[in-house]
C-alpha positions in Angstrom: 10.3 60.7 23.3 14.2 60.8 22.1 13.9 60.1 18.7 16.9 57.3 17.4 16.6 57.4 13.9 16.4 59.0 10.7 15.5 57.9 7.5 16.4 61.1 5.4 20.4 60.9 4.9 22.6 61.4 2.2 26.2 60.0 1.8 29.1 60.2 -1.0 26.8 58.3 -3.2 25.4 61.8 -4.0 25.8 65.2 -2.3 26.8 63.9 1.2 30.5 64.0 2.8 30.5 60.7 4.7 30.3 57.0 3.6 27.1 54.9 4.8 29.5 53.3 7.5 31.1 56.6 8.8 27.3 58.0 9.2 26.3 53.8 10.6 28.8 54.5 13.3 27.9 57.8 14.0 24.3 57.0 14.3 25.5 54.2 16.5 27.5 57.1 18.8 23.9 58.8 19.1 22.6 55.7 20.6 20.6 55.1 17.4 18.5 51.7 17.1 17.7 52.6 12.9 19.0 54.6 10.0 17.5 54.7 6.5 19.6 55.7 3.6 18.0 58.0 0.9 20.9 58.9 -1.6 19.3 61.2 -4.6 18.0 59.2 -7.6 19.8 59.5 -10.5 19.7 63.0 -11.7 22.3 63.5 -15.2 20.4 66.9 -15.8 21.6 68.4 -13.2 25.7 68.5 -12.5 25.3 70.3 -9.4 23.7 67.0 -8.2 23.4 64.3 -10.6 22.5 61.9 -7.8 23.6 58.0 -7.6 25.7 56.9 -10.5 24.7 53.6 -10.2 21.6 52.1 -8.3 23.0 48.8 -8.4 26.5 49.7 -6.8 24.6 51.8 -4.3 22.3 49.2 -2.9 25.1 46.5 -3.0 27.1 49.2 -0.5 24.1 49.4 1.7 23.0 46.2 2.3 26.9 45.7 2.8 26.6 47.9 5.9 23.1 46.2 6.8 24.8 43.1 7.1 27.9 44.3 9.1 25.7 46.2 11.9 23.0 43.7 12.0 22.0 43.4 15.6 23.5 46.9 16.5 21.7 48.7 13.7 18.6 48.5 11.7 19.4 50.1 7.9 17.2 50.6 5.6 17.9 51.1 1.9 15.8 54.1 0.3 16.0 56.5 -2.1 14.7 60.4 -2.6 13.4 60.4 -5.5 12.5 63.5 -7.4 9.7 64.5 -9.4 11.6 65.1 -12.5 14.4 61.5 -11.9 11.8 58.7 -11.5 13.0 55.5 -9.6 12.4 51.8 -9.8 10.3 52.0 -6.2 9.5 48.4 -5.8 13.8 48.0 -5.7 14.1 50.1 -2.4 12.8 49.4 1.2 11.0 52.9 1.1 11.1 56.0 -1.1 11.2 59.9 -0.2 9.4 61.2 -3.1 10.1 65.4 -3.1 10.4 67.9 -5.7 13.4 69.7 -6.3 13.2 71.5 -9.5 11.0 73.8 -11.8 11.0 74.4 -15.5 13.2 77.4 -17.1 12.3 77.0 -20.5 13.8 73.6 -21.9 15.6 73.2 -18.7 14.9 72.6 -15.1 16.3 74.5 -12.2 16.6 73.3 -8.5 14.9 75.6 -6.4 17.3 74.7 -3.3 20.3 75.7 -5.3 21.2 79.5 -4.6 19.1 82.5 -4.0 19.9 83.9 -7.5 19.1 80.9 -9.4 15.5 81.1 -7.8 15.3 84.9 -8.9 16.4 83.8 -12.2 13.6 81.3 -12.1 11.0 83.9 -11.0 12.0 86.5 -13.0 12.4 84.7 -16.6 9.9 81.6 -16.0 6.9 83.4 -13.9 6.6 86.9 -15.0 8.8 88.0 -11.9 6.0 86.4 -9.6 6.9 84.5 -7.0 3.4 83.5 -6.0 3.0 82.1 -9.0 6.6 80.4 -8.3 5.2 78.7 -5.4 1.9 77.6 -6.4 3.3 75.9 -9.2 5.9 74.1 -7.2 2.8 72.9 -4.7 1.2 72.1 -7.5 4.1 70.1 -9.0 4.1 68.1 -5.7 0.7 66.8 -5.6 0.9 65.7 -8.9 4.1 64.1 -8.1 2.7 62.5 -5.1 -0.3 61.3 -7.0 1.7 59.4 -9.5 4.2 57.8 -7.8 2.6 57.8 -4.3 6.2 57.9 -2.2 6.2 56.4 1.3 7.5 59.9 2.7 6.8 63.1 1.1 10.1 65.5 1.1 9.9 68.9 2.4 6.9 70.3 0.9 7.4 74.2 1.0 11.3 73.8 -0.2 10.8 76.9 -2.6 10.6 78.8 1.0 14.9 77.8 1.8 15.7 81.3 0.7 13.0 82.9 1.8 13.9 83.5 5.6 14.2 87.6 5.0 11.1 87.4 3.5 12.9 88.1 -0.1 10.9 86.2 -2.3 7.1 85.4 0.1 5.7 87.1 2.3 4.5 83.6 4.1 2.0 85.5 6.4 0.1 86.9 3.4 -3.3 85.5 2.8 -2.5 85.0 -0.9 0.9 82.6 0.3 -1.4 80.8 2.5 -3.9 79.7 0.4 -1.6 78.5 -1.8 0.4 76.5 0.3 -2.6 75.1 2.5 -4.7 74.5 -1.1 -1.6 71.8 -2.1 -1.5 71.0 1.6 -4.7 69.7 1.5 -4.5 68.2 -2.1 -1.6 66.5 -0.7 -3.0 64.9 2.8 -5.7 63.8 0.6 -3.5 61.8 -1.4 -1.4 60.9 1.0 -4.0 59.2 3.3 -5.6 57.3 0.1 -2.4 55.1 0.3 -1.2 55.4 3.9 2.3 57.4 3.3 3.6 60.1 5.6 4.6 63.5 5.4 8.5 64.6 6.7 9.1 67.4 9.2 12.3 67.8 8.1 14.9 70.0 9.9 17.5 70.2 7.1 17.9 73.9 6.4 17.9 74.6 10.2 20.5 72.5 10.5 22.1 75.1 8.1 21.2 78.0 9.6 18.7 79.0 6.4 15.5 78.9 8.4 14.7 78.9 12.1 11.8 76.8 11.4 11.5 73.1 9.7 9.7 72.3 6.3 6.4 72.5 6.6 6.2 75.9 8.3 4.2 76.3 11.7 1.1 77.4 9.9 0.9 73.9 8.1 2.0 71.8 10.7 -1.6 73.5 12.6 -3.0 72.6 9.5 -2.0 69.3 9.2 -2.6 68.6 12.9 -5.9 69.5 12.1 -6.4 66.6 9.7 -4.6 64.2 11.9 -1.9 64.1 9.4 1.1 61.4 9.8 4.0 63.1 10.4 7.5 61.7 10.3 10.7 63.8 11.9 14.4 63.9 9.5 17.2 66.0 9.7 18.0 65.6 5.7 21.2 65.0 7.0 24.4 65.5 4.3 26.7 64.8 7.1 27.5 62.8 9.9 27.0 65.8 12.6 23.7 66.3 11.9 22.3 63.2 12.1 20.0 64.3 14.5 19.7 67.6 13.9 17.2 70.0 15.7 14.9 67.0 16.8 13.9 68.4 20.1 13.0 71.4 18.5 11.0 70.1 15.6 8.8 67.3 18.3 8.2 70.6 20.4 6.8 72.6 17.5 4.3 69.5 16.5 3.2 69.6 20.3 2.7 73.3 19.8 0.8 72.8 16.3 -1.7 69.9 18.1 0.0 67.1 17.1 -0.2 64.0 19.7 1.7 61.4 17.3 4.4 61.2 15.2 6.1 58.3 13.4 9.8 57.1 13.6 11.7 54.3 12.2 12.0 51.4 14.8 13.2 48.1 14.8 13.3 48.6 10.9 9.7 49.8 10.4 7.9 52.8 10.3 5.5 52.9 13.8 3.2 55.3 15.2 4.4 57.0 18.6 3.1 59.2 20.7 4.5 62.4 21.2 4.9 62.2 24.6 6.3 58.6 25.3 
């Protein structure tokens, strides 16, 4: 099925370059029926990204544009929240819930910032192992995921962006594997205690940092295994990629076994099939 909607997008509220109603109409020129907003949570730790200055102002804007495309477009008001910048949930029609950062002593440091800062991170907070990077960022998720139970969990193997040279992981290693698949598993299990879904998300394809979505083709087999619910974004920061590598991610979960998948539609999350 063509796919017309996308729930993971970011505007100038945080780090995006278009307004909600520039990406409304260009989600309108794709022939979309839905579009969630999910502007970062409020974030003051961080300058490179210090999220929405103000909820209030933000949700005002976007049930602004709800009410000026009602009947051409379905929007949804969410927000990503991170592990580290909690959010008042019950205020937002759904919540991506992802982790972006890891401890550097008294500080935190995104992971998705620059290569360097993640060798920084490696070097000075784990010993210079990057193994032990990564199982504590799965295991930072889970527990994320366990407390605040977000409707959609954000690309789980983030701490992978940089890794497409295999730099920092080597992802086919049995060690890697285990790691990722142990919080895989600790995640679906959570996950499917409260009925929340887990994002495909093509967002550093659409920037040419992986040729592959979050999670990687070795969990999505994984996940298809457990009959995991699946849920396709671009992590779109602009308007041109609203849509971004959709064909490609639907034929990689038909690939891993997966015969479902869920969009937004008609302003709620359904189950599809694959094929429809």
């Amino acid at each position: 099925m063509t796919i017309r909607s996308n729930v993971h997008t970011h505007t100038t509220w945080c780090d995006g370059t278009d307004t909600p109603r520039q990406m409304a109409e260009a989600a309108l020129a794709l022939g979309f029926t839905d579009l969630g907003f999910s502007s970062h949570a409020p974030a003051k730790f961080d300058p490179t990204c210090p999220g929405v200055a103000s909820e209030a102002d933000y949700q005002a804007d976007i049930a602004a544009v709800k009410a000026e495309y009602a009947g051409r477009l379905a929007v949804l008001c969410g927000i990503e929240q991170d592990a580290c910048a909690p959010v008042n949930a019950a205020s937002y029609d759904y919540v991506i819930g992802s982790t972006h950062y890891l401890p550097l002593g008294n500080e935190y440091v995104a992971v998705d910032n620059s290569p360097e800062m993640l060798r920084l991170l490696q070097n000075e907070q784990y010993g210079s192992s990057s193994l032990a990077m990564a199982t504590d960022f799965f295991t930072r998720t889970v527990a994320h995921t366990q407390r605040d139970k977000p409707t959609v969990v954000g690309h789980f193997d983030l701490i992978a962006k940089f890794n497409r040279t295999g730099a920092f992981f080597d992802e086919e290693s049995a060690a890697y594997k285990r790691a990722a698949l142990d919080g895989m598993d600790a995640l679906l299990d959570i996950v499917d205690s409260y009925g929340g879904l887990v994002e495909v998300n093509t967002g550093a394809m659409a920037r040419g940092l992986r040729s592959v979505p979050y999670p990687a083709p070795f969990l999505l087999r994984h996940m298809a295994g457990r009959k995991a619910r699946v849920i396709i974004t671009s992590d779109s920061h602009q308007r041109t990629k609203l849509n971004a590598h959709f064909e490609q991610a639907q034929a990689l979960l038909a690939q891993a076994g997966f015969r479902s998948m869920v969009v937004l539609q008609n302003g709620r999350f359904q189950d599809v099939l694959l094929d429809a």
